[in-house]
C-alpha positions in Angstrom: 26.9 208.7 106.3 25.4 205.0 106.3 24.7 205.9 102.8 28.1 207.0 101.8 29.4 203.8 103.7 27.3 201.9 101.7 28.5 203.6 98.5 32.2 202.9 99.4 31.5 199.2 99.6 29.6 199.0 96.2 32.4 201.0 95.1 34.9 198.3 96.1 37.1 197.8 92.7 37.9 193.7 93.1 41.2 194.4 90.8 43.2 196.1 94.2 46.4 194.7 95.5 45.8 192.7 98.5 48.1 195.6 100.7 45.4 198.2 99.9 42.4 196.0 100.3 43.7 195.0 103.6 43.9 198.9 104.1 40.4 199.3 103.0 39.3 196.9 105.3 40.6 198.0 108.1 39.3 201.4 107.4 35.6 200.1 106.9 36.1 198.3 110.4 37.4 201.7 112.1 34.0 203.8 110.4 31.5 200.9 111.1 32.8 201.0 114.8 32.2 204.9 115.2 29.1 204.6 113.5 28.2 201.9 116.2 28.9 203.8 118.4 26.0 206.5 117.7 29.3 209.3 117.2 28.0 210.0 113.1 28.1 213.8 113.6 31.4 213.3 115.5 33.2 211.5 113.1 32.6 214.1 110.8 34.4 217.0 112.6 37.5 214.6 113.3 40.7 214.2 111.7 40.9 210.8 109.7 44.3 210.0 111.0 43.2 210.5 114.4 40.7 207.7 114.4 42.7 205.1 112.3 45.1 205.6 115.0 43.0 204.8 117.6 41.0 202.1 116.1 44.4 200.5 115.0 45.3 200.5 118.7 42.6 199.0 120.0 42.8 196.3 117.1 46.2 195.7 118.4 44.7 195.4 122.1 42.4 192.9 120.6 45.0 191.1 119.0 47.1 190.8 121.6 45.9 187.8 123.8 45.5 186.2 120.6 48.9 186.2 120.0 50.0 185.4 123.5 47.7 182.7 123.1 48.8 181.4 120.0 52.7 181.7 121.3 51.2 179.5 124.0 50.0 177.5 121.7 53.1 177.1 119.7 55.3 176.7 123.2 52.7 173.7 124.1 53.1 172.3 120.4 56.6 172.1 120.7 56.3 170.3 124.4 54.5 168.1 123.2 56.3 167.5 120.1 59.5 167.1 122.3 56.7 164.8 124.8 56.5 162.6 121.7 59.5 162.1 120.3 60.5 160.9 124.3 57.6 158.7 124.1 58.8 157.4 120.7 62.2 156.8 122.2 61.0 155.1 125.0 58.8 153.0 122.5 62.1 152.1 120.6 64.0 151.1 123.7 60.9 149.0 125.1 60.5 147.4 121.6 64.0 146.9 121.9 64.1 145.2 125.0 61.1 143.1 123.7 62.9 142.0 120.8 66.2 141.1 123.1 63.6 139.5 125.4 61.8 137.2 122.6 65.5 136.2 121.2 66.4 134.9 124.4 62.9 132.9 124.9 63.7 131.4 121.1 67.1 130.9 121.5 66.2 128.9 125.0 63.6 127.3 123.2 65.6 126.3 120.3 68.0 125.1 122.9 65.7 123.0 125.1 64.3 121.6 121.5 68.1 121.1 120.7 68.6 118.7 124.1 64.8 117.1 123.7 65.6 116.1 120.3 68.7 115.0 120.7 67.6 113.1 124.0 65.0 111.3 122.1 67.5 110.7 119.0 69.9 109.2 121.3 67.4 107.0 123.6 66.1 105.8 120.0 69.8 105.0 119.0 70.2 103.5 122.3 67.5 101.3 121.7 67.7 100.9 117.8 71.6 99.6 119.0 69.9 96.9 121.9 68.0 95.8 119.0 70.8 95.7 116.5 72.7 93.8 119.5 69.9 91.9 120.1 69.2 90.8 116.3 73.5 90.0 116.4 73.3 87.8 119.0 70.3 85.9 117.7 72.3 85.6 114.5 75.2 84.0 115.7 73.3 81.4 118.0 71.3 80.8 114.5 74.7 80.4 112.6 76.2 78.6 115.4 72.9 76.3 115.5 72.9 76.0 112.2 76.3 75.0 111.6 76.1 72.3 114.6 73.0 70.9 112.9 75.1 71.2 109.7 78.1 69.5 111.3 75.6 67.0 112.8 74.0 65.8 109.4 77.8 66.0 107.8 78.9 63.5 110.5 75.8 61.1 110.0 75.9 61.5 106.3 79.7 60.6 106.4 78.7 57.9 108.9 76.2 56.3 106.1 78.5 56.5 103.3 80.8 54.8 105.2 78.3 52.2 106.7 77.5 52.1 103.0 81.0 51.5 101.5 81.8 49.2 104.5 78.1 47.1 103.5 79.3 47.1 99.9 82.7 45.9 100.0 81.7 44.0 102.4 79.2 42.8 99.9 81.5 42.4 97.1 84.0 40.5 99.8 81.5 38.3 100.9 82.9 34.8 99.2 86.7 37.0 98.7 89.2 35.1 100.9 92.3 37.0 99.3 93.4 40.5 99.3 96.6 41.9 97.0 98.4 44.7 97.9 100.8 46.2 94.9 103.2 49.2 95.8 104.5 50.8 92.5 106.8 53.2 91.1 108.8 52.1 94.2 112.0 53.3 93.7 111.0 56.6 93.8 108.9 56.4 96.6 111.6 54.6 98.7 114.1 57.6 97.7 111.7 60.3 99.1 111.3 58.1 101.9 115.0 57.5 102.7 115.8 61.5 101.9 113.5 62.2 105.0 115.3 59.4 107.1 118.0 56.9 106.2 117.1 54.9 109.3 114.0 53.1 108.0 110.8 53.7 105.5 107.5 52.6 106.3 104.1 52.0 103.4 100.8 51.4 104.1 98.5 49.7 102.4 94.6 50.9 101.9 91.9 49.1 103.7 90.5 45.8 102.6 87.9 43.5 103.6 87.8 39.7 103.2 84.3 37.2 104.0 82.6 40.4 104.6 84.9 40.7 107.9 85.3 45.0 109.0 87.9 46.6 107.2 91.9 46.3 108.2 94.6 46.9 106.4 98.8 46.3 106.5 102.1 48.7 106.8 105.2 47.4 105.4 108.3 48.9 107.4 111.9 48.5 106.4 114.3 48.7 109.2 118.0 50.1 108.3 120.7 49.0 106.3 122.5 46.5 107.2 124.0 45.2 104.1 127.2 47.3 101.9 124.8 47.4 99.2 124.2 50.7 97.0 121.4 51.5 94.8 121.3 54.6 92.7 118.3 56.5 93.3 116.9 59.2 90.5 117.4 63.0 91.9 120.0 61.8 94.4 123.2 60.0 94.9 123.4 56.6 95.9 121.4 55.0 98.6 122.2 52.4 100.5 119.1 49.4 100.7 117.3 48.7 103.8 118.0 45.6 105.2 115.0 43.1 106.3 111.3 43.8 106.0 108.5 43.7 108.8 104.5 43.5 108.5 101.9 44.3 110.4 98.6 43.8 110.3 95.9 46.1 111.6 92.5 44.2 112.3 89.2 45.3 114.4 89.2 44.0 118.2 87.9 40.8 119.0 88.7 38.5 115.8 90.8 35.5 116.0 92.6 34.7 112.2 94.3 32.4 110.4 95.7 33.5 107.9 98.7 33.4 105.5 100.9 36.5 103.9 103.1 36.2 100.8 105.9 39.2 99.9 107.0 39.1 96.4 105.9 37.2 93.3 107.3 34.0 91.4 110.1 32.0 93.1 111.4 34.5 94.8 108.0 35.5 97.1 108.2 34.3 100.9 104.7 33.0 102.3 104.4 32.8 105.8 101.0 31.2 108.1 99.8 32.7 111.5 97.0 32.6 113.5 96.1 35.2 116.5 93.6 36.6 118.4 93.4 40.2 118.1 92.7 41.5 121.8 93.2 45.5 123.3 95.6 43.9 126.2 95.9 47.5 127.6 92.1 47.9 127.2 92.7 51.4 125.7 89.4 50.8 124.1 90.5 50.9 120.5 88.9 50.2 117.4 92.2 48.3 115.6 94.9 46.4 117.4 98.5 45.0 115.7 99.9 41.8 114.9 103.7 42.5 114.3 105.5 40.3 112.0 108.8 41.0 111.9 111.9 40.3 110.1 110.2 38.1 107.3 112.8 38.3 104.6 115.3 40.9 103.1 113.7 43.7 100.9 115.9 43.2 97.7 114.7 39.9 97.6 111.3 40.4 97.4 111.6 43.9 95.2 110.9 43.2 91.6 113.1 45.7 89.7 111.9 45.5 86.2 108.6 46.3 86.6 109.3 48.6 90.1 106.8 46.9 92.5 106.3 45.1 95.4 103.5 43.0 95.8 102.2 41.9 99.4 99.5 39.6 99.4 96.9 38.4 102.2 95.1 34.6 102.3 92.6 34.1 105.4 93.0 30.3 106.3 89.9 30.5 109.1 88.1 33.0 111.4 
């Protein structure tokens, strides 16, 4: 029977369907068990179907806990699949709540950066303003310094080029004894004068300076009409003439004069001779006092028409 066995399985054709070599097979396994089993003349003297039938059971006994195992198997696989994908969810949520957790701590970061920066950008500001203030104010006291120095050397440079004009006309005065005073284009300067007030008019003269004496000078003053006679005047109507004329003589404090004034020209001038001592009475400590001279001689008289001037002249006598 071994033999015959044998036989079949060198007889195995390797072109069968896989359903009938999985028959064969599982015919071979029922004959090698019997002939395990020491049964040879036994299996002889039973039916075939008989023992496929049994051996097919107990194959199926034998399967059995394999397949209970494997449903086991299958049941676990799935637990733990279902284990898994929990765990994965719980992953999400906890990387979740990490990512929720680290976006706070940056935003609060970014936010105490936010304050810190802008804390130290304002105390910079703060202190780049001081400064600025600071640099303002020392800017101003510059200016202000610098424009009371500026003032300071205007004054004494004024100062000199006065000393200097005083020391040259005083210079070119020195052996001058006589000072002329001319007033032209007189009618129209009278006019504007009498258009501001018909009451009076009043010229002076510029400063002068005789025997290298400090400069004075003299205003002429007109008082108010007090003749009928008219005078037409160019741009308005007729004006009547002011009446007698006055002088006045400005002079530095402390000198005593003699001296001699002469209105007009020709045969018509009037020369007059006074001496005085030019004193601040109200000691008001001023640098020119006045000498009135009043009422010396009526204006038309002394007014040359043809060539519109008048003419004052100034002779010192003594000092």
């Amino acid at each position: 029977e071994n033999s015959q066995h044998s036989g079949s399985f060198g007889s195995f054709p390797g072109s069968t369907s896989p359903a009938r070599s999985a028959e064969r097979v599982y015919a071979m396994a029922a004959t090698g068990t019997a002939a395990a089993t020491g049964h040879s003349g036994e299996a002889t003297s039973m039916p075939p179907g008989a023992d496929v039938g049994k051996n097919g059971q107990h194959t199926m006994q034998q399967l059995q806990p394999m397949l209970m195992q494997q449903e086991q198997l299958r049941d676990r696989c799935a637990g733990l699949e279902k284990a898994l994908a929990e765990h994965a969810r719980e992953q999400e949520q906890e990387i979740a709540k990490l990512r929720v957790a680290i976006d706070e701590k940056i935003e609060a970061a970014t936010t105490r950066l936010g304050t810190a920066l802008t804390a130290q950008i304002d105390m910079q500001h703060n202190s780049l303003r001081n400064e600025l203030c600071i640099l303002q104010e020392t800017l101003q006291q510059s200016e202000a310094s610098y424009v009371a120095e500026h003032a300071n050397l205007s004054d004494g440079i004024r100062s000199q080029i006065n000393t200097l004009q005083d020391a040259s006309l005083a210079a070119a005065t020195v052996f001058s004894r006589c000072a002329s005073w001319k007033i032209h284009h007189f009618k129209n300067r009278l006019a504007a004068l009498l258009q501001v007030s018909q009451e009076g008019a009043s010229f002076r003269s510029p400063k002068f300076s005789v025997n290298a004496l400090p400069d004075m000078h003299m205003e002429l003053q007109m008082s108010a009409c007090e003749t009928d006679v008219l005078i037409p005047l160019p741009g308005a109507q007729s004006l009547p003439v002011p009446g007698s004329c006055s002088l006045q003589l400005w002079v530095p404090t402390g000198l005593q004069l003699a001296f001699r004034v002469t209105l007009g020209t020709g045969d018509a001038s009037v020369s007059y001779r006074f001496e005085h001592k030019f004193v601040d009475e109200a000691a008001n400590q001023i640098e020119q006092v006045c000498f009135q001279m009043p009422n010396l001689c009526q204006l038309d008289q002394v007014w040359n028409r043809s060539t519109d001037t008048l003419e004052v002249a100034f002779e010192l006598m003594e000092f």
